[in-house]
C-alpha positions in Angstrom: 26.4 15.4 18.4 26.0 11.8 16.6 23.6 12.3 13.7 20.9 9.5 13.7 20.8 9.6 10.2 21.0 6.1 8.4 22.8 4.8 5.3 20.7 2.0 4.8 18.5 1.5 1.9 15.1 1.6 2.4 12.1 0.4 -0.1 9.5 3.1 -1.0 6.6 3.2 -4.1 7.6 5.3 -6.8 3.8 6.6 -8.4 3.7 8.4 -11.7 1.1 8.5 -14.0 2.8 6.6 -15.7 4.4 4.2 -13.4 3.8 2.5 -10.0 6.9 0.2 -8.9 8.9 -0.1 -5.8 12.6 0.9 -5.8 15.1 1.2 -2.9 17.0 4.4 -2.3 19.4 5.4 0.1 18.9 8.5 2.7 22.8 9.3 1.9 21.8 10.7 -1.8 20.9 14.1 -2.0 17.9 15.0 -4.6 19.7 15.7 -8.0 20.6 11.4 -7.0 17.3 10.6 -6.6 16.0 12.5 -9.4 18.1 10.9 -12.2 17.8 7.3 -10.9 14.1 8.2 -11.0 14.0 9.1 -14.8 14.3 5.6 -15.7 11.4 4.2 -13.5 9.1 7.1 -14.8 10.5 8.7 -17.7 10.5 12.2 -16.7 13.8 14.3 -17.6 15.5 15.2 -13.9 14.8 18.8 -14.5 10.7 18.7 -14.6 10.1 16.3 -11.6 8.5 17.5 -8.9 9.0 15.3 -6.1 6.3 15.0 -3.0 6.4 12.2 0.2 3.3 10.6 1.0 3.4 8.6 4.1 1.0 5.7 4.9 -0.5 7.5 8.1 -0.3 11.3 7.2 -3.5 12.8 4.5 -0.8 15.6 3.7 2.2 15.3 1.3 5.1 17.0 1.9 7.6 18.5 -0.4 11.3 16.9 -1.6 13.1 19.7 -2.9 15.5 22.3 -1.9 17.2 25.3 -3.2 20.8 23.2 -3.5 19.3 19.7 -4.6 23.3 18.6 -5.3 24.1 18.9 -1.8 20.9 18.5 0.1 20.5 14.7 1.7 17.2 12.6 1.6 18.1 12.1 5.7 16.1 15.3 6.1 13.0 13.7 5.5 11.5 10.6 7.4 11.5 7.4 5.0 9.8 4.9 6.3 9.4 1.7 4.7 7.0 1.6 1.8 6.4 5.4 1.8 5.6 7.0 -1.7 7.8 8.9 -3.8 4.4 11.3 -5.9 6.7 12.1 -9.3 4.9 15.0 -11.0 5.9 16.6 -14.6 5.7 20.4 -15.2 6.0 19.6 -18.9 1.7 19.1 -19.2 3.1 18.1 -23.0 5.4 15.1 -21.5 4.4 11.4 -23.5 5.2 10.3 -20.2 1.4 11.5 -19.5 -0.6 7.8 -20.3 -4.2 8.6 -20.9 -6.1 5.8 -19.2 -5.8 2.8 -20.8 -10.5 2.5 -20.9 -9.8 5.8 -23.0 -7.9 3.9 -25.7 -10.3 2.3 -28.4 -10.0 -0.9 -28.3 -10.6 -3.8 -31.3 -11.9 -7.1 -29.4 -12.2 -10.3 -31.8 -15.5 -12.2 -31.2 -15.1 -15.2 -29.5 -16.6 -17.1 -32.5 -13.8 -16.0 -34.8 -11.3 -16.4 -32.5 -12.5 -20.0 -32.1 -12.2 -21.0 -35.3 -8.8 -19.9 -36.1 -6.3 -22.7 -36.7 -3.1 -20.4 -35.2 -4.0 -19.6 -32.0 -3.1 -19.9 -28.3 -6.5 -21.5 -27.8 -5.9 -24.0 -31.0 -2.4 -25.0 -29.5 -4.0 -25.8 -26.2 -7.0 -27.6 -28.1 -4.3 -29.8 -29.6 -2.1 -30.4 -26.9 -4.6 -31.3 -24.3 -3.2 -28.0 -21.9 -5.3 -26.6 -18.9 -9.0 -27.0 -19.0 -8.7 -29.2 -22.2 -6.7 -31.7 -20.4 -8.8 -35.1 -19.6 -6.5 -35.3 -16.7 -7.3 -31.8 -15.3 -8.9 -32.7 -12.1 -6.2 -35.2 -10.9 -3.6 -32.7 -11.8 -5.5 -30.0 -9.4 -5.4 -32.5 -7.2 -2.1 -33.4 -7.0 -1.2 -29.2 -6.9 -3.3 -28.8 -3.8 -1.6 -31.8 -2.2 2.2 -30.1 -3.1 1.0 -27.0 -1.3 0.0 -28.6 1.8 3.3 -30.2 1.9 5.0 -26.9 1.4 3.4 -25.6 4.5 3.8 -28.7 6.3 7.5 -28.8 5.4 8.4 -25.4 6.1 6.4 -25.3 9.4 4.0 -22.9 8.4 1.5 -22.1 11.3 -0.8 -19.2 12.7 1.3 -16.7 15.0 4.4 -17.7 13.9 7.2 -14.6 12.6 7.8 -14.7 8.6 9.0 -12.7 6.2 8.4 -12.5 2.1 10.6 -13.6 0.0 12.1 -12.5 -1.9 12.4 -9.8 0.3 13.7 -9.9 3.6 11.9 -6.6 5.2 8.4 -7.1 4.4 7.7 -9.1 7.7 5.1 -10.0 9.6 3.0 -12.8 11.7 1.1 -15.6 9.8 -2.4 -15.0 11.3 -4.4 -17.3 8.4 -3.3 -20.5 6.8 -6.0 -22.3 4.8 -8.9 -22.0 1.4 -9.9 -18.4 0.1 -12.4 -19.2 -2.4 -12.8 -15.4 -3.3 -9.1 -15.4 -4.9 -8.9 -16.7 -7.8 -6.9 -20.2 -8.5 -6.4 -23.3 -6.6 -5.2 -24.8 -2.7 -4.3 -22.5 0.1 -3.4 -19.4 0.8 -1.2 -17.9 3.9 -2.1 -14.8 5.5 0.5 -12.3 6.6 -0.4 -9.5 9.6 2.7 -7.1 8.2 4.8 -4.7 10.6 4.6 -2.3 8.0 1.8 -0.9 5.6 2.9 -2.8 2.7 -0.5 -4.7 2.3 -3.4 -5.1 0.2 -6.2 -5.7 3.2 -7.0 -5.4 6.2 -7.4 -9.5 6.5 -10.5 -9.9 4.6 -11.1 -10.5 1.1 -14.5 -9.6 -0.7 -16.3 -8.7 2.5 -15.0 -12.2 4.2 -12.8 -12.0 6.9 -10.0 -14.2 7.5 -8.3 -12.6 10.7 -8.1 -9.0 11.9 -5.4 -6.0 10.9 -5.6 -2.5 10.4 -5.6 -1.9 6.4 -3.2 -2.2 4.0 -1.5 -4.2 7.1 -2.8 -7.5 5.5 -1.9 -9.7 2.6 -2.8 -13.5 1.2 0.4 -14.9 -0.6 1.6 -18.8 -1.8 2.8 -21.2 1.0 5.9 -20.6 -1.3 6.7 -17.6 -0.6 6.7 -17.6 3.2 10.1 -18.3 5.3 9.1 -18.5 8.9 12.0 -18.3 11.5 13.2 -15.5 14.3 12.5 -12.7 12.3 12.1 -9.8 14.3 10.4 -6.2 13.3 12.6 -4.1 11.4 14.6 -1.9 13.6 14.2 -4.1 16.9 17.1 -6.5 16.0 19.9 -4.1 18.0 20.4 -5.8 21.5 18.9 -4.1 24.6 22.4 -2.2 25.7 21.7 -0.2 22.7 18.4 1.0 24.1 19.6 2.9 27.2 19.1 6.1 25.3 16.6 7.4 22.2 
């Protein structure tokens, strides 16, 4: 019988407390792999992680470990794009425990003395005429706004077309918004993505407005820039129909 298993990589969220990033890791490495590539996104020795899979549709976590982690495979688990990899310590003790950073007192300068300090960031930019001390502020907006329109002109940017995110090339999806979100911060437009996968931040809307419609964490609002639009098809659909004639 022809195992299904793949040897592709796949991305996933590695969460600690005190880490969140996203990694890509390939079903062919057993656990003791995983484990001590994962010591230098989180910082926890191999030997007190306790690994769990969360998975985008599923409440429940389920359990990466084994009684041979050398020679048992991650192919025994579903991996899904953008599932999370839960790293847990069993040394309570571990500085890799962050206490919150709101629990960390905190000196804040008054605004007044930071003012009136001749080496600053905000003297520099006083000096220099930079951002909102610029005269020519407005015009350079302007001309910003203009450059991003032209992106999306150039690069043929339009509602339902296929894209994908650079720089990644499997976080895909359909443009379903192009145009002003004045509840994100900054400047010009904004292009919203309707992703195959759950690798979101929305569900389309942003601060109770709606821009189109998606289940959540199916939706995102990047830069024109970062959109490639072209044939892209959903992840795992690009094999020709012959290979379909059995599942």
């Amino acid at each position: 019988m022809t195992s299904l298993a793949t040897t592709r990589d796949v991305p996933v969220l590695v969460v600690s407390s005190a880490a969140s990033a996203e990694r890509r890791i390939n079903p062919s490495w057993s656990i003791s792999q995983l484990k001590g590539k994962l010591e230098s996104v989180t910082g926890i020795p191999p030997s007190a992680q306790v690994l769990s899979l969360r998975l985008p549709d599923r409440q429940q976590a389920t359990s990466i470990s084994a009684e041979d982690e050398d020679s048992t495979k991650l192919e025994l688990w579903f991996l899904p794009p953008y599932a999370e990899i839960h790293v847990e310590t069993t040394d309570p003790t571990s500085s890799t425990v962050i206490p919150p950073s709101s629990a960390v007192p905190k000196y804040e300068m008054p605004v007044e003395t930071y003012s009136s300090l001749p080496d600053t960031v905000l003297a520099y930019k006083k000096s220099h005429q930079i951002g909102r001390f610029d005269p020519h502020a407005p015009e350079s907006k302007e001309r910003k706004v203009a450059k991003m329109w032209r992106e999306i002109d150039a690069a043929a940017i339009a509602v339902e077309k296929r894209c994908v995110l650079s720089p990644s090339t499997t976080r895909r999806g359909t443009v379903a918004y192009v145009g002003l979100v004045p509840e994100i911060p900054g400047i010009g437009p904004w292009v919203g993505i309707r992703l195959d996968e759950p690798a979101g931040k929305n569900d389309g809307s942003v601060a109770g407005q709606r821009y189109f419609e998606c289940d959540p964490q199916y939706g995102v609002f990047v830069r024109p820039d970062r959109v490639e639009v072209g044939d892209w098809k959903e992840l795992g659909l690009e094999e020709d129909d012959d290979d379909l004639d059995e599942i």
